[in-house]
Every structure is written in C-alpha cells, then in structure tokens.
N, C-alpha and C positions, 0 to 999 in steps of 0.2 A: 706889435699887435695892439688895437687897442680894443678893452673888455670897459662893456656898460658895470657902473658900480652903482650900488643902490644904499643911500647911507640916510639913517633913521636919528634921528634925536631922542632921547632916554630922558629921564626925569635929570642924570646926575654924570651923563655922557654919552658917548656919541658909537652906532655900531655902522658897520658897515658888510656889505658882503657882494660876490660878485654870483650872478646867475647862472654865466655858463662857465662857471668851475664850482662846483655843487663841493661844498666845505672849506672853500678860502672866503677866511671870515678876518674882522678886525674891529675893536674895540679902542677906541682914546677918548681923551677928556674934554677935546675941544674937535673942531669940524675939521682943522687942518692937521692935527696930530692925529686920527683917524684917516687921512688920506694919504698922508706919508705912509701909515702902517698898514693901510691895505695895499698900496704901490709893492710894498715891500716882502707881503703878502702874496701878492700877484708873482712875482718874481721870484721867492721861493717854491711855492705850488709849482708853477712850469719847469722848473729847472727838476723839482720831484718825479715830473712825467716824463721829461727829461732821460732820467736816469733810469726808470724804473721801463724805458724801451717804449711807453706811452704817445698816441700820436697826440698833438696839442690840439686842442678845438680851436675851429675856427672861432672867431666872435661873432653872435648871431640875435643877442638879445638886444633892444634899442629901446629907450625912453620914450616918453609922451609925457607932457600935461596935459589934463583936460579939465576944464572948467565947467559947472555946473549951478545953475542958480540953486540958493535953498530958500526956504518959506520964512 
C-alpha cells in the first residue's frame, strides 16, 4: 500500500505523520531520518490493526501544491 505522508520542518527537526492512519506519527532530526521512521511507523501501525482483527484502510488521502501570488 502506499499512504500519503505529510512531513513538516520544526525550528530543530523534522515531524511527520500520515492522515489516513490518524496517530502514526514520527519525529527525526533530518528529512531522511524522519522518513525512515515514519516508513517504519507505517509498518508497525498496520501490523497493530493487524493483530488487534482491524480492517487496514485503504489509502485515500492525495497531495497537491498550489501556488498563489502574494502582494
């Protein structure tokens, strides 16, 4: 499966988290070390729904830029 991640830059690191798994979250110090740990993230979370008899969401959120002029 692949889930849209949505990763933010912090004053002194980096978070990340996925939308349609509402508390798989991940925090590192650089953009790639945050994506390992949400990948890693992702793949704990599932295998928790996993066990716990949960059906897995499909993936249904998708990204966009959108550009806007300012003044």
């Amino acid at each position: 499966m692949r889930y849209a991640v949505v990763i933010e830059k912090g004053e002194s690191s980096y978070g990340a988290y996925v939308p349609d798994l509402p508390g798989c979250v991940a925090v590192g110090e650089s953009r790639s070390e945050v994506v390992a740990l949400i990948r890693e993230a992702i793949e704990f979370h599932l295998e928790g729904m996993k066990e716990d008899g949960e059906k897995l969401p499909e993936p249904h959120s998708e990204t966009e830029y959108v550009e806007v002029l300012t003044a």
